[in-house]
Every structure is written in structure tokens, then in C-alpha cells.
mmCIF file of the N, C-alpha and C atoms, coordinates in Angstrom:
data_MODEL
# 
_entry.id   MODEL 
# 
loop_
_atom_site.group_PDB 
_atom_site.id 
_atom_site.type_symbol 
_atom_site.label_atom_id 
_atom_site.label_alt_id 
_atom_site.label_comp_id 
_atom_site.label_asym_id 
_atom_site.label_entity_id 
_atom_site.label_seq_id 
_atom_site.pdbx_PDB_ins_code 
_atom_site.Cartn_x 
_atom_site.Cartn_y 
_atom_site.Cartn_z 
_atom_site.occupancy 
_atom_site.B_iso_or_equiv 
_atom_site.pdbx_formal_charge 
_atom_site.auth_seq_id 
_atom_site.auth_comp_id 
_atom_site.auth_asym_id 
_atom_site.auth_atom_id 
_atom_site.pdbx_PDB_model_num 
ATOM 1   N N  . UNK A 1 1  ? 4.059  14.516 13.386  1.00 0.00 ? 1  UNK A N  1 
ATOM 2   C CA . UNK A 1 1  ? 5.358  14.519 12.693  1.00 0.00 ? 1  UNK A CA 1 
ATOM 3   C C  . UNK A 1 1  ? 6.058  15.859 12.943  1.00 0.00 ? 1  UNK A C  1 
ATOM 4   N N  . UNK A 1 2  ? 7.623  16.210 13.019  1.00 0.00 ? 2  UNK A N  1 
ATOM 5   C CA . UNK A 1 2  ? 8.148  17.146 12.869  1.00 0.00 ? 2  UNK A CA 1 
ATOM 6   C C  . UNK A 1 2  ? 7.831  18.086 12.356  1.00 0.00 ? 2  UNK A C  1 
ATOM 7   N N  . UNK A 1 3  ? 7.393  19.356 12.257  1.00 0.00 ? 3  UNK A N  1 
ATOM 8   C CA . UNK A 1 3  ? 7.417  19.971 10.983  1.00 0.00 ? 3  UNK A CA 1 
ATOM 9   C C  . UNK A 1 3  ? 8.534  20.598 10.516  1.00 0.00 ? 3  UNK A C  1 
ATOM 10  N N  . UNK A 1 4  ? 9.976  20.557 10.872  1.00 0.00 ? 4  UNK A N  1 
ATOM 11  C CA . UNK A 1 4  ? 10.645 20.630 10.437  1.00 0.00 ? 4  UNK A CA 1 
ATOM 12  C C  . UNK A 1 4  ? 11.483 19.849 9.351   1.00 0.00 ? 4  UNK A C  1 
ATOM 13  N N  . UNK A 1 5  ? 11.505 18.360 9.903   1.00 0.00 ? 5  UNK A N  1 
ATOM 14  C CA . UNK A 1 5  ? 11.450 17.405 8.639   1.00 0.00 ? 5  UNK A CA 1 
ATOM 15  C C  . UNK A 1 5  ? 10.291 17.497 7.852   1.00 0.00 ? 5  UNK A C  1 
ATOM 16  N N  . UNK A 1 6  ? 8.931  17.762 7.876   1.00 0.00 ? 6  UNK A N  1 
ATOM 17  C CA . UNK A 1 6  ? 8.265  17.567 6.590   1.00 0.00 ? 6  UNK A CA 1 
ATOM 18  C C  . UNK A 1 6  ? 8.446  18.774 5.984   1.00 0.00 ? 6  UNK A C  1 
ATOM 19  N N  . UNK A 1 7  ? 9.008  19.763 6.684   1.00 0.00 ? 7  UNK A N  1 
ATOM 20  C CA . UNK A 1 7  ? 8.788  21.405 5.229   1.00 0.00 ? 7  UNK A CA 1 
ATOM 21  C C  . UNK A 1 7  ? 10.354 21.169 4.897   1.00 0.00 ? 7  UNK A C  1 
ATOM 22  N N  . UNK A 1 8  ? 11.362 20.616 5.513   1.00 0.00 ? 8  UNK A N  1 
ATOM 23  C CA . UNK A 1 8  ? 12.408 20.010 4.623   1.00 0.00 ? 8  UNK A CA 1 
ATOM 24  C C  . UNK A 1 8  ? 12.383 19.344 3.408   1.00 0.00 ? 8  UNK A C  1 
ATOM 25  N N  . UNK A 1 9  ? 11.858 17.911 3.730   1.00 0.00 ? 9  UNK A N  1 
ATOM 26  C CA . UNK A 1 9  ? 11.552 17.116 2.622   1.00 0.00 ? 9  UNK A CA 1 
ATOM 27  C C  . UNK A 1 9  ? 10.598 17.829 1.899   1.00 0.00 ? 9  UNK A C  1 
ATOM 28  N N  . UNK A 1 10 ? 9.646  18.396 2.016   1.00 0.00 ? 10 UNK A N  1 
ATOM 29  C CA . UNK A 1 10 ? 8.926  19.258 0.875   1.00 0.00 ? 10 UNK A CA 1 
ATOM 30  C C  . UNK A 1 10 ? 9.300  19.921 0.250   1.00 0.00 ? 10 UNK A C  1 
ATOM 31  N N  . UNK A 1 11 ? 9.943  20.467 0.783   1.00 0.00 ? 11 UNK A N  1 
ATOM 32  C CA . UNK A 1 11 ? 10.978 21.959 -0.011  1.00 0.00 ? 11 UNK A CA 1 
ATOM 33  C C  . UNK A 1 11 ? 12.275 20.937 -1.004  1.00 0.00 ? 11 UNK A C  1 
ATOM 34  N N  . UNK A 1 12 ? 12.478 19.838 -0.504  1.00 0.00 ? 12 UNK A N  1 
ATOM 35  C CA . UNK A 1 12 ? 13.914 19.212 -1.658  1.00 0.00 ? 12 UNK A CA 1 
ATOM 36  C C  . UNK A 1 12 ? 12.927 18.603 -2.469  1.00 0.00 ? 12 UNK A C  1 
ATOM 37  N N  . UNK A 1 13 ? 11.720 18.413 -2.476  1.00 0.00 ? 13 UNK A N  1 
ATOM 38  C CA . UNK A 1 13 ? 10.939 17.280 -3.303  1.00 0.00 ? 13 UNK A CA 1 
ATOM 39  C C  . UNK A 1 13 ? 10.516 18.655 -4.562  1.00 0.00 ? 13 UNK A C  1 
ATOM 40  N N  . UNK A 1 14 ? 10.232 19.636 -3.535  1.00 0.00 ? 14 UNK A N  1 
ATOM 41  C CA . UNK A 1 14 ? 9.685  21.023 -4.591  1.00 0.00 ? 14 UNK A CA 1 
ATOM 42  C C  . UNK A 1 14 ? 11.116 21.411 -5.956  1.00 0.00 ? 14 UNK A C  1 
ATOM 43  N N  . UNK A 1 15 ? 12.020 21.818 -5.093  1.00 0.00 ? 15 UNK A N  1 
ATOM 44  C CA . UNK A 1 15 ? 13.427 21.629 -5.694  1.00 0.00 ? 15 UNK A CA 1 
ATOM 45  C C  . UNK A 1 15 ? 13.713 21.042 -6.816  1.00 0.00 ? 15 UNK A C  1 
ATOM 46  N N  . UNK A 1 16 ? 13.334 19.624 -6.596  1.00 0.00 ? 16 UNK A N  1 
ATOM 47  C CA . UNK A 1 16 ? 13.789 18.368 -7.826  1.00 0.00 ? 16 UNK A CA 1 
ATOM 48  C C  . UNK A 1 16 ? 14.987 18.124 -7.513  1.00 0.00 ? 16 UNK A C  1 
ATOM 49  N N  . UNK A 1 17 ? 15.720 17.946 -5.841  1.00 0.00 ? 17 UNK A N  1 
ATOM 50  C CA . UNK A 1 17 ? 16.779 17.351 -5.229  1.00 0.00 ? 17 UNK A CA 1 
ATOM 51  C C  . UNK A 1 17 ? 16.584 15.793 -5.782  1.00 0.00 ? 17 UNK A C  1 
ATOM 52  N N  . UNK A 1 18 ? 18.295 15.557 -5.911  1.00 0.00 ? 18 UNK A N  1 
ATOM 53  C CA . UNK A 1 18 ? 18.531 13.967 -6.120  1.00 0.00 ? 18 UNK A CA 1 
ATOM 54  C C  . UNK A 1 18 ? 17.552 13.221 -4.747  1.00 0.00 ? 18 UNK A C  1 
ATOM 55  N N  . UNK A 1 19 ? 16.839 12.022 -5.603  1.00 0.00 ? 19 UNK A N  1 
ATOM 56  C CA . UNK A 1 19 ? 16.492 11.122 -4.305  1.00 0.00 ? 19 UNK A CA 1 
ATOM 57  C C  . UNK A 1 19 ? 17.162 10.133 -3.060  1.00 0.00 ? 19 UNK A C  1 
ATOM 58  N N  . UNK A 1 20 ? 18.621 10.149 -3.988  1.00 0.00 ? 20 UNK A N  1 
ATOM 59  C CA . UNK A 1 20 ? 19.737 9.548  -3.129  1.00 0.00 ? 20 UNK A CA 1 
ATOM 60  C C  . UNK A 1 20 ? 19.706 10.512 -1.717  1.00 0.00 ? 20 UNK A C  1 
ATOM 61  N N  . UNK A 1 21 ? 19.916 11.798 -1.949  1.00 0.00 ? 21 UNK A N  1 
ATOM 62  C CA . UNK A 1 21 ? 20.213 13.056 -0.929  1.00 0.00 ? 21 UNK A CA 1 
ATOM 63  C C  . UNK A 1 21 ? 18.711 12.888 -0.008  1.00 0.00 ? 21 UNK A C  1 
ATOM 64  N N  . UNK A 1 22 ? 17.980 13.047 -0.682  1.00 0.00 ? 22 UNK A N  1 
ATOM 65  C CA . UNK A 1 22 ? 16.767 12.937 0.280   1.00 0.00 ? 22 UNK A CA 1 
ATOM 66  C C  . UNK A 1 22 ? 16.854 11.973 0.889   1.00 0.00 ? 22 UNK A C  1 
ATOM 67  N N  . UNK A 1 23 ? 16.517 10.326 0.624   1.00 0.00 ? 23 UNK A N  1 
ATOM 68  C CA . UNK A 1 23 ? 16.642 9.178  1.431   1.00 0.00 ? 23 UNK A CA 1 
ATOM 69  C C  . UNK A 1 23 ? 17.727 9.573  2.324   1.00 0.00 ? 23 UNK A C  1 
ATOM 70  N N  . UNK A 1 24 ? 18.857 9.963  2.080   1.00 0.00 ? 24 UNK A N  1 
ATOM 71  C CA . UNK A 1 24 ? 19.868 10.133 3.006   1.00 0.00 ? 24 UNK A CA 1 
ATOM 72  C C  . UNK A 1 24 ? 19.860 11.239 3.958   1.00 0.00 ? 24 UNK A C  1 
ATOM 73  N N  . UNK A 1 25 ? 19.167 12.101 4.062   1.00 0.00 ? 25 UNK A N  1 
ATOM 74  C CA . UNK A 1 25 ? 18.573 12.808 4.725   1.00 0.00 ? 25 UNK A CA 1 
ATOM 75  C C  . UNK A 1 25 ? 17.748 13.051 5.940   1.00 0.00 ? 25 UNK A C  1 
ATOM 76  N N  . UNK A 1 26 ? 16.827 12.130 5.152   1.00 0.00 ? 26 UNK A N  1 
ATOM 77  C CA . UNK A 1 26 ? 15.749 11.568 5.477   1.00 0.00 ? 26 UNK A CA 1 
ATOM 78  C C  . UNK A 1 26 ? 16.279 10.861 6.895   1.00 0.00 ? 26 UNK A C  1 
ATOM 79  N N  . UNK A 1 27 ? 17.253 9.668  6.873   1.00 0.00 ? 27 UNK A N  1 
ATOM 80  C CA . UNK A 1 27 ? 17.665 8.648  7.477   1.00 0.00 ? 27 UNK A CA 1 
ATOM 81  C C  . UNK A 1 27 ? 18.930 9.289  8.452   1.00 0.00 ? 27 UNK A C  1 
ATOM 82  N N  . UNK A 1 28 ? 19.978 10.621 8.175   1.00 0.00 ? 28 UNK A N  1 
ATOM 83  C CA . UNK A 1 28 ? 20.265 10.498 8.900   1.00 0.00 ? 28 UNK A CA 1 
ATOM 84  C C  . UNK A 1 28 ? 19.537 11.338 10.255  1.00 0.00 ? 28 UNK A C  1 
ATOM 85  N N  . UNK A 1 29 ? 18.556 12.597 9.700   1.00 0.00 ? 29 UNK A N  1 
ATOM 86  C CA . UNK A 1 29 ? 17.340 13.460 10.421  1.00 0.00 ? 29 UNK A CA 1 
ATOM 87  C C  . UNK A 1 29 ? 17.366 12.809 11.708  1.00 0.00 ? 29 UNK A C  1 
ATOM 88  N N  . UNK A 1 30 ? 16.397 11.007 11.098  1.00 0.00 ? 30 UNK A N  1 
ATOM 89  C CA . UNK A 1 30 ? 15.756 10.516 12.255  1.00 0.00 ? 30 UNK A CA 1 
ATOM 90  C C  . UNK A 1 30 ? 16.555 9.728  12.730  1.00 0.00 ? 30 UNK A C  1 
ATOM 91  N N  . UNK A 1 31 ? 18.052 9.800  12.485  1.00 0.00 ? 31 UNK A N  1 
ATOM 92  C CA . UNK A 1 31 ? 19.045 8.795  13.076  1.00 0.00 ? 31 UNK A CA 1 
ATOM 93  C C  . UNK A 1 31 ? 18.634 7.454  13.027  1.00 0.00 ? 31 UNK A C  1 
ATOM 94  N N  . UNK A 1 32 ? 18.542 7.104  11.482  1.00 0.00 ? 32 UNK A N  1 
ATOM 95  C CA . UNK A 1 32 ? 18.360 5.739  11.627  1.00 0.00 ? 32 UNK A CA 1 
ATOM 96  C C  . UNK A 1 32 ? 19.904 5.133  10.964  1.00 0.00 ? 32 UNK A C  1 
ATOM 97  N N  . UNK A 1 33 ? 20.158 3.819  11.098  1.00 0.00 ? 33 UNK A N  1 
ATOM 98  C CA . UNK A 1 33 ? 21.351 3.374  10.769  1.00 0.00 ? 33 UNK A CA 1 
ATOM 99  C C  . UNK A 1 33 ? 21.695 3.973  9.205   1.00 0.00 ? 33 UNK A C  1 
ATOM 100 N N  . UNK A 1 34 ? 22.644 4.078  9.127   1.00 0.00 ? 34 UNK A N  1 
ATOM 101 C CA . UNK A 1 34 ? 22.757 4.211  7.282   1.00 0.00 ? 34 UNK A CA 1 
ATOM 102 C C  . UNK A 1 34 ? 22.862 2.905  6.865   1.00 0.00 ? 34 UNK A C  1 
ATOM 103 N N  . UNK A 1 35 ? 22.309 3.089  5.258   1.00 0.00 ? 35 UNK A N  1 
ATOM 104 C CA . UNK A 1 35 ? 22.189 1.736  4.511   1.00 0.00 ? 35 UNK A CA 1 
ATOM 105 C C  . UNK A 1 35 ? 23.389 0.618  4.443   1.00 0.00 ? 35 UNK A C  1 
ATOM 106 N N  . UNK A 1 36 ? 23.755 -0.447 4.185   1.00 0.00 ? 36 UNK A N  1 
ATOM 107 C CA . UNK A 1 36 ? 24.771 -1.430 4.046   1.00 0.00 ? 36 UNK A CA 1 
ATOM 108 C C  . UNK A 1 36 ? 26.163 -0.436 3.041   1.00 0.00 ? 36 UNK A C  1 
ATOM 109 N N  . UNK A 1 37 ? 26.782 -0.873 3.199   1.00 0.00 ? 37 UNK A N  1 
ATOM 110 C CA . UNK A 1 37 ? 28.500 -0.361 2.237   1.00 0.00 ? 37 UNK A CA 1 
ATOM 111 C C  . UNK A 1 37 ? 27.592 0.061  0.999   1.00 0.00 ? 37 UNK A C  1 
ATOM 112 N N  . UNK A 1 38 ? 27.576 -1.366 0.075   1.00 0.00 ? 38 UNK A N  1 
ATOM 113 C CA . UNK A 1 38 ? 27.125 -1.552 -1.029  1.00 0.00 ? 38 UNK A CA 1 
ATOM 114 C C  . UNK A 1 38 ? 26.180 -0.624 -1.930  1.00 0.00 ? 38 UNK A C  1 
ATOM 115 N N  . UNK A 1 39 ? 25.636 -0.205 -1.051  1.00 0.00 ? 39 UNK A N  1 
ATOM 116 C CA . UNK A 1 39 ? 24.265 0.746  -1.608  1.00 0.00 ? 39 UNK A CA 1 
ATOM 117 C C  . UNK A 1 39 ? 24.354 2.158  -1.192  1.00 0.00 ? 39 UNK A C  1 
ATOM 118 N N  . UNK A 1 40 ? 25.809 2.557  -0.603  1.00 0.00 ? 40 UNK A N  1 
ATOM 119 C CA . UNK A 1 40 ? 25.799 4.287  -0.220  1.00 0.00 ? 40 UNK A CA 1 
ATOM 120 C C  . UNK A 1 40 ? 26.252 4.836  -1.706  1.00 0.00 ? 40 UNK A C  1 
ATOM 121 N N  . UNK A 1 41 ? 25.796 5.939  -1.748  1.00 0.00 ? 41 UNK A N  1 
ATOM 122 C CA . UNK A 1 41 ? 26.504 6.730  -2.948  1.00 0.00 ? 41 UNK A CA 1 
ATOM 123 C C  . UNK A 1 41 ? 26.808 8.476  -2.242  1.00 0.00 ? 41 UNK A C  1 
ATOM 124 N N  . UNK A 1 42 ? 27.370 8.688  -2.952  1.00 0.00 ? 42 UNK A N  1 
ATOM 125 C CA . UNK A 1 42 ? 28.018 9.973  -2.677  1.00 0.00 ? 42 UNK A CA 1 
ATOM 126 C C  . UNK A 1 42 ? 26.696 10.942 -2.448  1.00 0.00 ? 42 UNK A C  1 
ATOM 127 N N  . UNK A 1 43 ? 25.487 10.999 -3.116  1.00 0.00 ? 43 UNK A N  1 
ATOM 128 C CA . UNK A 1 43 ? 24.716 11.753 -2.817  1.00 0.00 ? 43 UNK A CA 1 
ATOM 129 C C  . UNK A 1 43 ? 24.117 11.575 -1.313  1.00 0.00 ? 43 UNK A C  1 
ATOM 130 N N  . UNK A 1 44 ? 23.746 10.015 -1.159  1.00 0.00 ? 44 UNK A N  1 
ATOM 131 C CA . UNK A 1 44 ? 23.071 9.208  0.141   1.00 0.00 ? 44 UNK A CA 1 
ATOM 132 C C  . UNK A 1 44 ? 24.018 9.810  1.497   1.00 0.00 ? 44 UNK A C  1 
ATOM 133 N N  . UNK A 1 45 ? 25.180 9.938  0.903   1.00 0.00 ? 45 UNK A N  1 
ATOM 134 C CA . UNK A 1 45 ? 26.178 10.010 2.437   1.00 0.00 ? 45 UNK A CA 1 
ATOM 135 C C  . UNK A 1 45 ? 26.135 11.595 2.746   1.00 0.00 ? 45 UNK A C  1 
ATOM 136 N N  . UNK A 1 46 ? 25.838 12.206 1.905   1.00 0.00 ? 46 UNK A N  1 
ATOM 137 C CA . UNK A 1 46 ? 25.728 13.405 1.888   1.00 0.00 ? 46 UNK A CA 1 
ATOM 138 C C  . UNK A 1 46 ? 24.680 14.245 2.199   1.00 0.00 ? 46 UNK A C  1 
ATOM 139 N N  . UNK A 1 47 ? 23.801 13.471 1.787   1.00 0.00 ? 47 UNK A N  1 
ATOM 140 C CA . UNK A 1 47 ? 22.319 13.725 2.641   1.00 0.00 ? 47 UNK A CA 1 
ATOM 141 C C  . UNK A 1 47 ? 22.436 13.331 3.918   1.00 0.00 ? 47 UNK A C  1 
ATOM 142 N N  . UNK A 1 48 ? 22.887 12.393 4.646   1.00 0.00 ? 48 UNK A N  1 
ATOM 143 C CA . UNK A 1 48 ? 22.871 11.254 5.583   1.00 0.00 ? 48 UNK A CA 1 
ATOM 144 C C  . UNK A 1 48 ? 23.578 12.593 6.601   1.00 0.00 ? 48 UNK A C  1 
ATOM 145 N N  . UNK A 1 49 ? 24.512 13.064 6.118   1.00 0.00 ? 49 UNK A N  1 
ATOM 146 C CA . UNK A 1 49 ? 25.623 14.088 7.039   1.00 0.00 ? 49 UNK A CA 1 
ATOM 147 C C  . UNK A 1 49 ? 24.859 15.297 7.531   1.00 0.00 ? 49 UNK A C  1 
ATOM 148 N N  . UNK A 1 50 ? 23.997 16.081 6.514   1.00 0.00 ? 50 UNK A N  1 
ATOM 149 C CA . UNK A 1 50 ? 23.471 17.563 6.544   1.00 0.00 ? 50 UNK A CA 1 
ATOM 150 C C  . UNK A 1 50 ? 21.858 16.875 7.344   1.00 0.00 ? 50 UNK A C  1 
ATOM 151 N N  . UNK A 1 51 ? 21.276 15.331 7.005   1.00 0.00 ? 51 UNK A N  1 
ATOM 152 C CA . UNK A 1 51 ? 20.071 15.216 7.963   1.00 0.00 ? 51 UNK A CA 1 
ATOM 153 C C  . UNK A 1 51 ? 20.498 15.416 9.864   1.00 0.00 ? 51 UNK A C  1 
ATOM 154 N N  . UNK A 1 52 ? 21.722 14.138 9.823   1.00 0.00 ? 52 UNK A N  1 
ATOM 155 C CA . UNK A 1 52 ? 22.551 14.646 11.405  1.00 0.00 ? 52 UNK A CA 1 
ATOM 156 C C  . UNK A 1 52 ? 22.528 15.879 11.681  1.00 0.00 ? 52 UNK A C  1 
ATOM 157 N N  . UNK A 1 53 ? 23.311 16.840 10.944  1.00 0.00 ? 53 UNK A N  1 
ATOM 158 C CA . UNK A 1 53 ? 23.208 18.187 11.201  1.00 0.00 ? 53 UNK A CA 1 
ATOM 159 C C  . UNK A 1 53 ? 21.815 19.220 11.355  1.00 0.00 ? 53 UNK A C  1 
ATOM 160 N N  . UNK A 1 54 ? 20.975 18.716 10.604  1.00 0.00 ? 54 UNK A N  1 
ATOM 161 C CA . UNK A 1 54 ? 19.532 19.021 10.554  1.00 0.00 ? 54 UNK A CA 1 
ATOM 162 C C  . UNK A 1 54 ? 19.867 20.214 9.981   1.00 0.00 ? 54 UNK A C  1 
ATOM 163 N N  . UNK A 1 55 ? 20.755 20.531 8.643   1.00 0.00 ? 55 UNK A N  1 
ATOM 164 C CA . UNK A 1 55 ? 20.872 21.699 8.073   1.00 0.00 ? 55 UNK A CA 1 
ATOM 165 C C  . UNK A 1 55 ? 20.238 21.445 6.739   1.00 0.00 ? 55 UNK A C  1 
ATOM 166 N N  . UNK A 1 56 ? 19.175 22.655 6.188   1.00 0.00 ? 56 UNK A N  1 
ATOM 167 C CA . UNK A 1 56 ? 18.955 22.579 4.339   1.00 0.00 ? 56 UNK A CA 1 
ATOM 168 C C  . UNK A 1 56 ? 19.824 22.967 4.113   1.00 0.00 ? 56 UNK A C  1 
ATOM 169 N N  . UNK A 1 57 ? 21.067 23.925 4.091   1.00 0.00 ? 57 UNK A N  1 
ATOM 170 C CA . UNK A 1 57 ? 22.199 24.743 3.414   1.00 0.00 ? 57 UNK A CA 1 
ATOM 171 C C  . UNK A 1 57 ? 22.568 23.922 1.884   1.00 0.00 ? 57 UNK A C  1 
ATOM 172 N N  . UNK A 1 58 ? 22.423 22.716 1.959   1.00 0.00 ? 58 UNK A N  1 
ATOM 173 C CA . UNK A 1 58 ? 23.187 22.150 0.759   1.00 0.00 ? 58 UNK A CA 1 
ATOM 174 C C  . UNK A 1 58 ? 21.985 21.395 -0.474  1.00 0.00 ? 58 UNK A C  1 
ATOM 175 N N  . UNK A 1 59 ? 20.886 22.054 0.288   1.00 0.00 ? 59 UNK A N  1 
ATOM 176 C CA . UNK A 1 59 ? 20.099 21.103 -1.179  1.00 0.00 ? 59 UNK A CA 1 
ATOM 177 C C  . UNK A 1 59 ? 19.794 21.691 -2.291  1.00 0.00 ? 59 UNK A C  1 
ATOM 178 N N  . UNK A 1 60 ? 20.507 22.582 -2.727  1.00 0.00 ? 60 UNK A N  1 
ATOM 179 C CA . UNK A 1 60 ? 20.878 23.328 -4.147  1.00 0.00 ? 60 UNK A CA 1 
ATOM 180 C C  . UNK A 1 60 ? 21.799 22.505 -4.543  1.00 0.00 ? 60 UNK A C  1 
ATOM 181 N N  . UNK A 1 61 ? 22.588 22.022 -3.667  1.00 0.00 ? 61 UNK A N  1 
ATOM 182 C CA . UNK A 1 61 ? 23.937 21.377 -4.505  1.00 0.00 ? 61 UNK A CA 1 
ATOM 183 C C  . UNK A 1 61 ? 23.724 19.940 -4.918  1.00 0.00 ? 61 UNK A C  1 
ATOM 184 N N  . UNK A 1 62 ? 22.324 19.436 -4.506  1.00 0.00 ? 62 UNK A N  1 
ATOM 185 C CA . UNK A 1 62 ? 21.850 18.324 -5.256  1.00 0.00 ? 62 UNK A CA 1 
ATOM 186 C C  . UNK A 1 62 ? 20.539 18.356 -6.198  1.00 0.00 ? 62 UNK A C  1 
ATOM 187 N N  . UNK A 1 63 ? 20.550 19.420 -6.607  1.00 0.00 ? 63 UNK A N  1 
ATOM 188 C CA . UNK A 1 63 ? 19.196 19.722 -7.516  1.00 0.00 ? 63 UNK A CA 1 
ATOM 189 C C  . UNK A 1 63 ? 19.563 18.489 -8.929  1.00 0.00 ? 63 UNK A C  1 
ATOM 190 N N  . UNK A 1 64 ? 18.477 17.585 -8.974  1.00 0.00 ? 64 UNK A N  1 
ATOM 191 C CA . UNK A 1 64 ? 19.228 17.090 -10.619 1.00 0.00 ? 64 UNK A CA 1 
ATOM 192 C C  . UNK A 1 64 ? 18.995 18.020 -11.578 1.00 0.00 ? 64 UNK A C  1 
ATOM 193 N N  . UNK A 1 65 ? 19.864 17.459 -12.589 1.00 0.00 ? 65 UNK A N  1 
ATOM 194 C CA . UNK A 1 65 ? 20.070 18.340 -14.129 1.00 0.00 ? 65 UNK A CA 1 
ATOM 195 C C  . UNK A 1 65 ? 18.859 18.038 -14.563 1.00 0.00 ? 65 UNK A C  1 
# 
């Protein structure tokens, strides 16, 4: 496996990042399709953008409350 995706996802799981952001992350990392309309949320698309980019910069800004 990457170890750049797994000390990613470790580090947002350590965090207590939204799981929307992670799945979306997650999915866009390994460039897999994004999910149907219905089921994106603002966190998912947002993860989905910074996994493409393969940047952490933003997973403070999804820490949950």
C-alpha cells in the first residue's frame, strides 16, 4: 500500500476528521469515480478534491465538533 495514503488516513482518523472527508479522500487519492449525485455532501466533495490533489492542508477544517 502507499504509505502516503495510509499515514494520511491515519493522521485524519487520529484527528477525529468528518468521515464524509475521509471517504472522499480516500476515493478521490485512488481516483476512483465519485459517488452518485444523491449521496455527495459538501464534506465528501471536499475530501474527493484535496485526495486528487494528494494534499493534507485542509483536514483541520474537517475535524468534527
Amino acid at each position: 500500500m502507499n504509505q502516503t495514503y495510509y499515514d494520511a488516513v491515519t493522521k485524519m482518523e487520529q484527528m477525529g476528521v468528518d468521515d464524509e472527508y475521509i471517504q472522499g479522500w480516500q476515493c478521490g487519492f485512488l481516483q476512483n469515480p465519485k459517488r452518485e449525485e444523491q449521496r455527495l455532501t459538501a464534506a465528501y466533495e471536499a475530501g474527493y478534491s484535496d485526495g486528487e490533489e494528494k494534499t493534507a492542508g485542509n483536514f483541520s477544517n474537517w475535524i468534527k465538533p
